[in-house]
C-alpha positions as CSV (number, residue, x, y, z in Angstrom):
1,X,61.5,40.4,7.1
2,X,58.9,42.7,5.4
3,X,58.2,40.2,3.0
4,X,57.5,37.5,5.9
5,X,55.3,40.0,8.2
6,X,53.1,41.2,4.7
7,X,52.8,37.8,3.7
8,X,51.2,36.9,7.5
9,X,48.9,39.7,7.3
10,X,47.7,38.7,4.2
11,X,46.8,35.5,5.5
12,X,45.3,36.9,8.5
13,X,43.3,39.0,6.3
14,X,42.1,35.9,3.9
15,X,41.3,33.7,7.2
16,X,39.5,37.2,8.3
17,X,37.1,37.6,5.3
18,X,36.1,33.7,4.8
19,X,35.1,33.6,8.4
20,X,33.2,36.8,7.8
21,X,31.6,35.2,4.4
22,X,30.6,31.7,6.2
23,X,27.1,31.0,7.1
24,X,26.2,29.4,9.9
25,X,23.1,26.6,9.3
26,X,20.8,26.1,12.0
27,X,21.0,22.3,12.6
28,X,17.8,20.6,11.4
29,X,17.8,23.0,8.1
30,X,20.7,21.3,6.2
31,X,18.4,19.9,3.8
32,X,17.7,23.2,2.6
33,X,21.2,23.4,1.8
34,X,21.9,19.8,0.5
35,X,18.8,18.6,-0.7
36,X,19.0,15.8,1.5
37,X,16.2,15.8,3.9
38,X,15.8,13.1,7.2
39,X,13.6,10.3,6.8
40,X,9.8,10.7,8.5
41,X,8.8,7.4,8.4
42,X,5.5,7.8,10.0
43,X,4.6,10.6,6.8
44,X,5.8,7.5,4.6
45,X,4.1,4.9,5.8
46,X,0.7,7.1,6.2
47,X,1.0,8.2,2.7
48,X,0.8,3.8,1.9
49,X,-1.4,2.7,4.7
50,X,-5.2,2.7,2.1
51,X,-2.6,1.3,-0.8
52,X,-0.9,-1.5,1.4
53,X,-4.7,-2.3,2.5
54,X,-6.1,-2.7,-0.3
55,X,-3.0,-4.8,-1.6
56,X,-2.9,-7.3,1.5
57,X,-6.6,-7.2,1.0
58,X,-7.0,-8.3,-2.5
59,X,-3.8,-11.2,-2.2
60,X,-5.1,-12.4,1.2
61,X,-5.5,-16.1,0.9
62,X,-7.7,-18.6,3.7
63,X,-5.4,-19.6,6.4
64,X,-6.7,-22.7,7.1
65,X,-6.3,-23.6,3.1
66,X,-2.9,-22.5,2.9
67,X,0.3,-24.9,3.1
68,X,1.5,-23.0,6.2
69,X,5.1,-24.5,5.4
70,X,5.2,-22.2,2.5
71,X,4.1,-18.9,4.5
72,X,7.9,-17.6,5.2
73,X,7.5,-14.0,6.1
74,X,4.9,-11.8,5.6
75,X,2.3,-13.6,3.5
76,X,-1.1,-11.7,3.1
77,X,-3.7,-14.4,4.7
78,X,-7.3,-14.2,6.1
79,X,-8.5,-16.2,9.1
80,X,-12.0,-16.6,10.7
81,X,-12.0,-18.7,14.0
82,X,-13.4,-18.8,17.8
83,X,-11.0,-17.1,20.0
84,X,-9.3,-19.8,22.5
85,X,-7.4,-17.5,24.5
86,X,-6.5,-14.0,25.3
87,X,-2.5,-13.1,26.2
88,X,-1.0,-10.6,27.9
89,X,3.1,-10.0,28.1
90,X,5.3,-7.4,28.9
91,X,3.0,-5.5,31.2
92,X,-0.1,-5.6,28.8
93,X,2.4,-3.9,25.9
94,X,2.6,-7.6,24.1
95,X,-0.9,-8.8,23.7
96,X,-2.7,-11.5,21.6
97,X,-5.3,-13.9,21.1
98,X,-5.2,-17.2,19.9
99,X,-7.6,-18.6,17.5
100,X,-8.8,-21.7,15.8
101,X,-10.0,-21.4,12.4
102,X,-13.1,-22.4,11.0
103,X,-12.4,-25.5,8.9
104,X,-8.6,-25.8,10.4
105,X,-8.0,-29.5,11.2
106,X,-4.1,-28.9,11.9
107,X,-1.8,-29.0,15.0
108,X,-0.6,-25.5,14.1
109,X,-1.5,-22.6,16.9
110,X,-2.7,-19.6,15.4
111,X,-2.0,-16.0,17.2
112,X,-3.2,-12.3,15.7
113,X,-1.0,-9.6,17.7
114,X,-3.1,-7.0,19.6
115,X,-0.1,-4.9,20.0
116,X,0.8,-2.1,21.7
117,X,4.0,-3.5,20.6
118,X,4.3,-5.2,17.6
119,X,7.0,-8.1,16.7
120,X,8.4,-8.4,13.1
121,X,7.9,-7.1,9.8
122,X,5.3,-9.1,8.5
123,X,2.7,-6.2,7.2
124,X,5.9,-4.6,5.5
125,X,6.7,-7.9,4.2
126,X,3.5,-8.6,2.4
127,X,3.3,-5.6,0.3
128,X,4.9,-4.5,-2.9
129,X,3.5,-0.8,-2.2
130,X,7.2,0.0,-1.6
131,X,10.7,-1.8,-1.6
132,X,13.8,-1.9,-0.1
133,X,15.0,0.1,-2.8
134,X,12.9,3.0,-1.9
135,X,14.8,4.0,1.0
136,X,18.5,5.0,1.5
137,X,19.4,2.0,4.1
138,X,18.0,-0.5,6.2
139,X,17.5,1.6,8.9
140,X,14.8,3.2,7.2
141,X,13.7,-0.1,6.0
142,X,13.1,-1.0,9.2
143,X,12.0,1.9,10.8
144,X,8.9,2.0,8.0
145,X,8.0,-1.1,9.1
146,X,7.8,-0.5,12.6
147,X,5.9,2.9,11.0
148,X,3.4,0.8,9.5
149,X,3.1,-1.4,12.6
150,X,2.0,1.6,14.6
151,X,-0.6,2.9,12.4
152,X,-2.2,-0.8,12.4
153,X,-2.5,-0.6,15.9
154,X,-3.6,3.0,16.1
155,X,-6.2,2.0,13.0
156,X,-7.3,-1.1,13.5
157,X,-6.5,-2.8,16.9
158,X,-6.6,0.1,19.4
159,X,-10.4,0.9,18.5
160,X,-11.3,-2.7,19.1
161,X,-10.0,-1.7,23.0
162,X,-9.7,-5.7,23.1
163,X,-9.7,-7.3,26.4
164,X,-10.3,-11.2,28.0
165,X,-14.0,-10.7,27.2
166,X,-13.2,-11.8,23.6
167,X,-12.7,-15.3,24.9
168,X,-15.1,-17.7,22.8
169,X,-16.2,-14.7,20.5
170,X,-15.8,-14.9,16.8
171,X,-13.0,-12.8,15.1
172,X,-12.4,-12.2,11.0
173,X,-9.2,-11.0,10.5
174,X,-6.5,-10.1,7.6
175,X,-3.0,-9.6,7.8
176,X,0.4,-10.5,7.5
177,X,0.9,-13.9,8.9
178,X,5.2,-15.2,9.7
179,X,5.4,-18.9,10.7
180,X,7.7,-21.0,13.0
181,X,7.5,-24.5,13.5
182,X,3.9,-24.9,13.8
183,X,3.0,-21.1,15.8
184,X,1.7,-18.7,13.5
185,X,1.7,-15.4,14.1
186,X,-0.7,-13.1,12.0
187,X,-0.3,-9.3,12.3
188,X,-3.5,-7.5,11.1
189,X,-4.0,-5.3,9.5
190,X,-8.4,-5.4,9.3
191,X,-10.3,-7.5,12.1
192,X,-13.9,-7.5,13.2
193,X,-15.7,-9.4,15.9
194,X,-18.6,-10.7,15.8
């Protein structure tokens, strides 16, 4: 019986001094700990933005040249055309314009998103300035592309403060451009109008 009641104070005892040993980590300070730290995609993708640019910049190729069949997803292209059309969607959150290119003879129908929201990947797509094996999983794949998305608008569109008055203006733009059937859609990632 001694034997039994000296062996469960020595337990108590041990389960005593590692609860008194254990630190407690604030949550949010684990990568201190680990060396694991969470994902800021926004601080990733604004590290890129000048690089991925400068890349879509130099490998942009003339829209209305191109083979659209062969654009896929995310192919750097540039595009200089009359605006037809201004669109608005999701309560002014989806905007766009559509254009026709100078020396486009197609049936295609070109669109440049105006954002505030952004659809696709396309300006991820068309840069090599990182890869999918950069990041730990698709989620962060993803979520630096939607990263990049928002400094586009933030850089580029937003300052334009783009409305229906750009109907029959004349717009230069490069991007990323995604094709279905014959609807283009280009994502920019420069644009001036003239």
């Amino acid at each position: 019986m001694k034997t039994k009641i000296a062996l469960i104070v020595v337990c108590v005892a041990l389960v005593a001094f590692l609860a008194m040993s254990a630190k407690v980590i604030d949550k949010g300070t684990e990568g201190q700990y680990t060396g694991e730290v969470a994902f800021d995609a926004s601080a990733s993708s604004s590290g890129d933005w000048d690089s991925v640019v400068s890349e879509i910049t130099q490998n942009a190729q003339d829209i209305a040249t191109m083979d659209l069949a062969a654009l896929g997803d995310g192919k750097a292209v540039s595009l200089k055309g009359t605006v037809s059309a201004y669109v608005s969607k999701a309560s002014g959150k989806k905007n766009s314009i559509t254009v026709a290119p100078e020396g486009y003879s197609g049936s295609a129908v070109f669109s440049v998103q105006l954002g505030s929201i952004y659809s696709g990947t396309a300006v991820r797509d068309a840069q090599t300035v990182k890869a999918f094996a950069d990041f730990t999983n698709q989620t962060e794949w993803s979520q630096y592309a939607k990263a990049l998305n928002s400094q586009l608008d933030e850089l580029v569109v937003a300052p334009l403060a783009i409305d229906e008055s750009i109907q029959g203006k004349t717009v230069s733009v490069i991007g990323a451009a995604t094709a279905s059937g014959d609807e283009v859609t280009i994502t920019p990632i420069s644009m001036t109008i003239e």
